[in-house]
Backbone bond lengths (Angstrom), bond angles and torsions (degrees), N, CA, C in turn:
res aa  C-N    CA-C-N  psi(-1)  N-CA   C-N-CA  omega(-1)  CA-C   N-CA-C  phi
1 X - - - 1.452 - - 1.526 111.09 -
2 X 1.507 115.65 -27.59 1.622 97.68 -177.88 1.431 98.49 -93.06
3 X 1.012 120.61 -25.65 1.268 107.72 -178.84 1.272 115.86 -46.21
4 X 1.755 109.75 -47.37 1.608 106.15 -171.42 2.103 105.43 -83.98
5 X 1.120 97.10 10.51 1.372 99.50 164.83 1.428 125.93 -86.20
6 X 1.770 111.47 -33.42 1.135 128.26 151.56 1.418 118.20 -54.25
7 X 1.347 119.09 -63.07 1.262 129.12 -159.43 2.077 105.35 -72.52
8 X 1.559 124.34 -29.50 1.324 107.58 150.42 1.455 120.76 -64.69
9 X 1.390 123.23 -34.38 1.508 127.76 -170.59 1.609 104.62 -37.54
10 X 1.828 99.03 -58.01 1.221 112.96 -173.66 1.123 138.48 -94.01
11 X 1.489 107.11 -8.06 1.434 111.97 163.05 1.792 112.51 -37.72
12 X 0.835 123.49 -61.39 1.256 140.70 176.57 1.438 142.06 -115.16
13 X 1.660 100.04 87.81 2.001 87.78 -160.41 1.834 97.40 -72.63
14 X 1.592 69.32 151.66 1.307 91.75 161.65 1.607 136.30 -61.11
15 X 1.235 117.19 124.27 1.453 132.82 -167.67 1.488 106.65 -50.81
16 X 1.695 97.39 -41.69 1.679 103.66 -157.06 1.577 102.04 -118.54
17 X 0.988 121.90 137.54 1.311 125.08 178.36 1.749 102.79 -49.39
18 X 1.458 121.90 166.71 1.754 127.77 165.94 1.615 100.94 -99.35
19 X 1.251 119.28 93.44 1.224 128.45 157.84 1.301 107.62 -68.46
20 X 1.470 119.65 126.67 0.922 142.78 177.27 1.423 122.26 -84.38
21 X 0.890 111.74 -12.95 1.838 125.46 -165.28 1.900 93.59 -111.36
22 X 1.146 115.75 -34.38 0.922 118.40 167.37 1.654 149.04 -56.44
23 X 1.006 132.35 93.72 1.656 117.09 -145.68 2.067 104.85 -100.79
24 X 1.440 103.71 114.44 1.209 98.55 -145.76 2.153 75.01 -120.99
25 X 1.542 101.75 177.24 1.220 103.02 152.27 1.626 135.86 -78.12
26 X 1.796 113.12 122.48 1.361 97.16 -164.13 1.443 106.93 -48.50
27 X 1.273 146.23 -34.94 1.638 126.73 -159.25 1.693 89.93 -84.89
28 X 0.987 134.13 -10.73 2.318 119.97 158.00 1.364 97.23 -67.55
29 X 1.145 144.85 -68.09 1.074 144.32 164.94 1.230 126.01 4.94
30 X 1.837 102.40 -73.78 1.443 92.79 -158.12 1.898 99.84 -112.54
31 X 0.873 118.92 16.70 1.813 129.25 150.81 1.077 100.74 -25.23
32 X 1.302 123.41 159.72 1.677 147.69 178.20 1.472 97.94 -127.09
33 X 0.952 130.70 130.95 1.607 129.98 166.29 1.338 92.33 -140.55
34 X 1.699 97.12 144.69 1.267 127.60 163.97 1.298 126.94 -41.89
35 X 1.313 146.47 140.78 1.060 156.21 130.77 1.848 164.01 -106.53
36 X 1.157 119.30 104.01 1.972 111.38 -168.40 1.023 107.56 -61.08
37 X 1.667 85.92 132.44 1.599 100.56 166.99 1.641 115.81 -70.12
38 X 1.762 110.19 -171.88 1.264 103.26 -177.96 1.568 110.12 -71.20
39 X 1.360 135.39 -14.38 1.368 111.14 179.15 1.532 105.08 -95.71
40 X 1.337 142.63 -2.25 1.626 140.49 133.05 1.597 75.60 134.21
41 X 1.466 131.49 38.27 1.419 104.31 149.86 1.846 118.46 -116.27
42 X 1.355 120.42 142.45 1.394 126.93 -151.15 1.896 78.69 -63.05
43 X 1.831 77.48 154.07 2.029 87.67 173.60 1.324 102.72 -143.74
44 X 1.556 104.42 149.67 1.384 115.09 179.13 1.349 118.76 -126.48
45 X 1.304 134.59 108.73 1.506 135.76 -154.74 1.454 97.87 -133.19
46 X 1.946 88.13 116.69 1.538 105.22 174.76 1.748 102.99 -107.87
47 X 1.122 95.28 136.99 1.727 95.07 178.52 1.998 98.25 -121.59
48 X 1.421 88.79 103.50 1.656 95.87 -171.26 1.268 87.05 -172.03
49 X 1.713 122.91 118.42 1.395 129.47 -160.54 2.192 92.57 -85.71
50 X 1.063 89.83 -58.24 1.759 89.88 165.08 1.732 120.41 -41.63
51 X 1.296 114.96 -52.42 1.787 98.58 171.39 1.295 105.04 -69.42
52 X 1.768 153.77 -0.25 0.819 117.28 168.53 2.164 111.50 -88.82
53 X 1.355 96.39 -34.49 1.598 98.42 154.35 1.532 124.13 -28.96
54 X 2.228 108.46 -53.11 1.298 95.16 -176.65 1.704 119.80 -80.28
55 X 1.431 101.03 -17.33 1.614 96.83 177.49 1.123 130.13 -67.38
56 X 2.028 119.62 -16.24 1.301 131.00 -137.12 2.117 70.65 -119.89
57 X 1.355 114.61 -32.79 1.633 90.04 -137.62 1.757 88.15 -117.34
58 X 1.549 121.07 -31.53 1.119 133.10 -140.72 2.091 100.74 -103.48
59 X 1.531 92.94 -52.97 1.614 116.55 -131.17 1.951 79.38 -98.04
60 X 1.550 111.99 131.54 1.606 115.14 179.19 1.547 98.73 -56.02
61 X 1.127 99.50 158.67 1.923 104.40 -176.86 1.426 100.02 -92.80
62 X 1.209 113.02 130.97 1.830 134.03 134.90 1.656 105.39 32.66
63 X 1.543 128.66 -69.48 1.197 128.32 -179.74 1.720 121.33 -72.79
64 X 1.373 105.82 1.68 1.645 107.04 174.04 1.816 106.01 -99.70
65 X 1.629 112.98 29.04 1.334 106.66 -176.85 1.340 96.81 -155.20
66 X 1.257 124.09 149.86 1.585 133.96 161.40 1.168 113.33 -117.47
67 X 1.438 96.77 135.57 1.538 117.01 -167.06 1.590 123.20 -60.48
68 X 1.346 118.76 1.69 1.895 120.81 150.14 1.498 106.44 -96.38
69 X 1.554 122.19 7.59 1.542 102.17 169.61 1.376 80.21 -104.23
70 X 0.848 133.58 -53.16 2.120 121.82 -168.56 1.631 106.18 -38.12
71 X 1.686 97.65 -47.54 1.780 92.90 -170.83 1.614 103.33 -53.39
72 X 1.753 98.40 -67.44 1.285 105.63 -169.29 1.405 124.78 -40.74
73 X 1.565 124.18 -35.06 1.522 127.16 161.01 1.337 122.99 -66.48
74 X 1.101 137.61 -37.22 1.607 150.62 121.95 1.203 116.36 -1.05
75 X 1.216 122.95 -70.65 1.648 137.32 -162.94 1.831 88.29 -74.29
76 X 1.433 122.46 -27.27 1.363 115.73 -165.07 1.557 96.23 -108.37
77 X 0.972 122.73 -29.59 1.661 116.50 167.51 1.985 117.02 -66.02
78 X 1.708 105.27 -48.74 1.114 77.72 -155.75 1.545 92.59 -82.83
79 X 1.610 149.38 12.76 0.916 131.59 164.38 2.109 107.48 -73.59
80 X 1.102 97.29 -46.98 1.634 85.41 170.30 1.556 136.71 -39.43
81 X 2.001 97.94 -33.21 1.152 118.87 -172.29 1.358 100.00 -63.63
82 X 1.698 111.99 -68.46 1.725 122.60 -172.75 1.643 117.86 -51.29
83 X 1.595 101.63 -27.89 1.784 102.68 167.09 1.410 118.84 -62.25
84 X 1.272 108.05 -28.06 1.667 125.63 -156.07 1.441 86.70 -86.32
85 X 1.650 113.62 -42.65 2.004 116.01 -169.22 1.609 88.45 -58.63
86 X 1.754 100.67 -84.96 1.347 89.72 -163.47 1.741 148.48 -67.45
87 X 1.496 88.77 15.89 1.547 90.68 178.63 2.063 91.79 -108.02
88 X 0.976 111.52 26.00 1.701 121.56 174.66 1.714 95.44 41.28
89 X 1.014 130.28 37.54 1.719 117.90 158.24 1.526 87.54 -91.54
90 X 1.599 90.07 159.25 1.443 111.35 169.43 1.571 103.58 69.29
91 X 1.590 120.59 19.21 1.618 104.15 -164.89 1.681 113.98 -85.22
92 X 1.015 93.26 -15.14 1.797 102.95 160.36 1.608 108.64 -43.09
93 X 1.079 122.31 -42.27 1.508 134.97 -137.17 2.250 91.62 -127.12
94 X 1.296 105.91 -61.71 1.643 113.14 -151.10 1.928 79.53 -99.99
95 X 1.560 118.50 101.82 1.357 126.08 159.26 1.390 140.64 -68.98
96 X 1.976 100.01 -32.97 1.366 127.15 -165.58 1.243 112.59 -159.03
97 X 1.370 125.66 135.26 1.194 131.51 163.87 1.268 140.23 -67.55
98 X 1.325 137.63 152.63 1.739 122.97 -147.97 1.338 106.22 -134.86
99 X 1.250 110.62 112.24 1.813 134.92 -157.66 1.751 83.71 -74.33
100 X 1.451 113.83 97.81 1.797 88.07 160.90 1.530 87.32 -135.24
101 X 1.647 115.69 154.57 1.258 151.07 133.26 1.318 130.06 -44.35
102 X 1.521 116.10 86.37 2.007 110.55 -175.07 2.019 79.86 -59.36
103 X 1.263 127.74 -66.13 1.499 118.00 -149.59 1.400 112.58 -61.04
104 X 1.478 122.51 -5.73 1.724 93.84 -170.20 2.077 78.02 -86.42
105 X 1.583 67.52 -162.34 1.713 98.93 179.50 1.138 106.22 -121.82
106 X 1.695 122.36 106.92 1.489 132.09 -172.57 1.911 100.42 -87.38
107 X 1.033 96.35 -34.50 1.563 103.60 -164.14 1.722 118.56 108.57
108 X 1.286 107.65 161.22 1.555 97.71 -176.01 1.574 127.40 -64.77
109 X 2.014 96.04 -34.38 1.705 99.53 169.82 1.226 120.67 -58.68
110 X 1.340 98.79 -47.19 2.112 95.03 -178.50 1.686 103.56 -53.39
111 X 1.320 107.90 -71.88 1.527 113.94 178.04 1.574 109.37 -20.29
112 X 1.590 118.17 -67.10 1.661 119.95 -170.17 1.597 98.66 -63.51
113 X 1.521 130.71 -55.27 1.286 101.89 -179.13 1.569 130.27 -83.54
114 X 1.482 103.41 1.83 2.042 75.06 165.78 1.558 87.07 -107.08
115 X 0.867 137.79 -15.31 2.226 106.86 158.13 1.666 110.99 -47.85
116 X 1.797 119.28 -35.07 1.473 118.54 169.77 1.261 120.38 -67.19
117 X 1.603 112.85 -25.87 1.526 99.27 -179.29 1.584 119.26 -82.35
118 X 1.586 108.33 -16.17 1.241 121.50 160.18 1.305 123.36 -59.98
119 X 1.605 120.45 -53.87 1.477 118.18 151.63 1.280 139.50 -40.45
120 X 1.478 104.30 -22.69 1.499 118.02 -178.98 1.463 117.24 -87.84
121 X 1.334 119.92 -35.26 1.090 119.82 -178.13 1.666 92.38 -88.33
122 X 0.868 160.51 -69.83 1.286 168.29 177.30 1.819 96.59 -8.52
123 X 1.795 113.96 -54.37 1.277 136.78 178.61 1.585 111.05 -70.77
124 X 0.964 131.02 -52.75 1.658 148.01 171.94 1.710 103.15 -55.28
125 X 1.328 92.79 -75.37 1.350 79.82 -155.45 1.928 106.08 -102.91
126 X 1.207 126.03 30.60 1.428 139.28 -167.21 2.027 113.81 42.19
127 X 1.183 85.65 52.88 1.812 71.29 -172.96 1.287 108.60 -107.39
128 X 1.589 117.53 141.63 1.816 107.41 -164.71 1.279 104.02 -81.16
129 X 1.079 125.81 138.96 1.349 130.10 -166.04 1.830 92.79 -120.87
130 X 1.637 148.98 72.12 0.805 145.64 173.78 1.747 125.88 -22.72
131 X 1.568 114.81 -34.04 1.433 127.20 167.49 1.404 119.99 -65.15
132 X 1.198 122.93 -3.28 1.549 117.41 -163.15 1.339 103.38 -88.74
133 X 1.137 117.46 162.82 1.998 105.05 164.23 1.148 109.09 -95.63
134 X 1.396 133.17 156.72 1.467 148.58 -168.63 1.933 101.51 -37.50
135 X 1.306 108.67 -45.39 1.125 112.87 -155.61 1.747 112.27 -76.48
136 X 1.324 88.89 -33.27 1.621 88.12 174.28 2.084 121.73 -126.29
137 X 1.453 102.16 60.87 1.364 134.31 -178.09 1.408 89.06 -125.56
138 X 0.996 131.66 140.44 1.268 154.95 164.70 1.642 123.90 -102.57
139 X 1.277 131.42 36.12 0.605 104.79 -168.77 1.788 106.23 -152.82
C-alpha cells in the first residue's frame, strides 16, 4: 500500500508546490499533474521496484502500441481513474487524482507508461480498470 502511495505521488509531480498556509480544495490538492523535464520532454517517474519487473517482464513493449491508441486509452483511463478518486471507491488503492491533458503532446513514452501504470495496478492489485484492452487487463 505505500508503495502505491508513492508510486501515485510520483507518477505525476506536481506543477504547484503544497502550500500549506494556503487553504485550497482537498481534491486541488491532491491532483498529480504532469511535468517537463530539463530537456522539455514530459516525465513520468514510478518508484515501485515491482512495476519495473512488470514493464521489463510482464507488460507488451512500447512497439505493440501507437501513440493515438495510448492517448486515446489514457484520456479514457485517467477519467475512470478521477471518477473512481472522487466517488472514494477503490480508496484503499486510488489516493489522488491525475491532472492529464488529452490535447497537449506528452510523447509516446509518457503515453506507454502511464497506460502501464494503469496495467499495473489493474495486475497488482486486481482492480477493473474498464479502459484497458482485453489483452492487457488482468483480470
Amino acid at each position: 500500500m505505500k508503495n502505491l502511495i508513492i508510486l501515485l505521488f510520483l507518477i505525476l509531480i506536481p506543477c504547484s508546490s503544497f502550500a500549506q498556509n494556503d487553504p485550497k480544495n482537498d481534491k486541488e490538492e491532491s491532483a498529480m499533474k504532469p511535468e517537463k523535464n530539463d530537456d522539455g520532454e514530459w516525465e513520468l517517474t514510478v518508484i515501485d521496484t515491482q512495476f519495473d519487473y512488470f514493464l521489463n517482464a510482464i507488460a507488451k513493449p512500447i512497439t505493440q502500441y501507437s501513440e493515438s491508441m495510448l492517448k486515446s486509452r489514457n484520456r479514457m483511463l485517467v477519467t475512470e481513474w478521477n471518477s473512481y478518486y472522487t466517488s472514494g471507491k477503490y480508496r484503499n488503492v486510488i489516493e489522488s487524482a491525475i491532472d492529464y491533458d488529452p490535447r497537449e503532446n506528452y510523447g509516446i513514452k509518457f503515453e506507454y507508461k502511464l497506460y502501464q501504470v494503469f496495467s499495473y495496478v489493474s495486475w497488482k492489485y486486481n482492480l477493473r480498470m474498464n479502459g484497458l484492452s482485453a489483452s492487457d487487463s488482468f483480470r
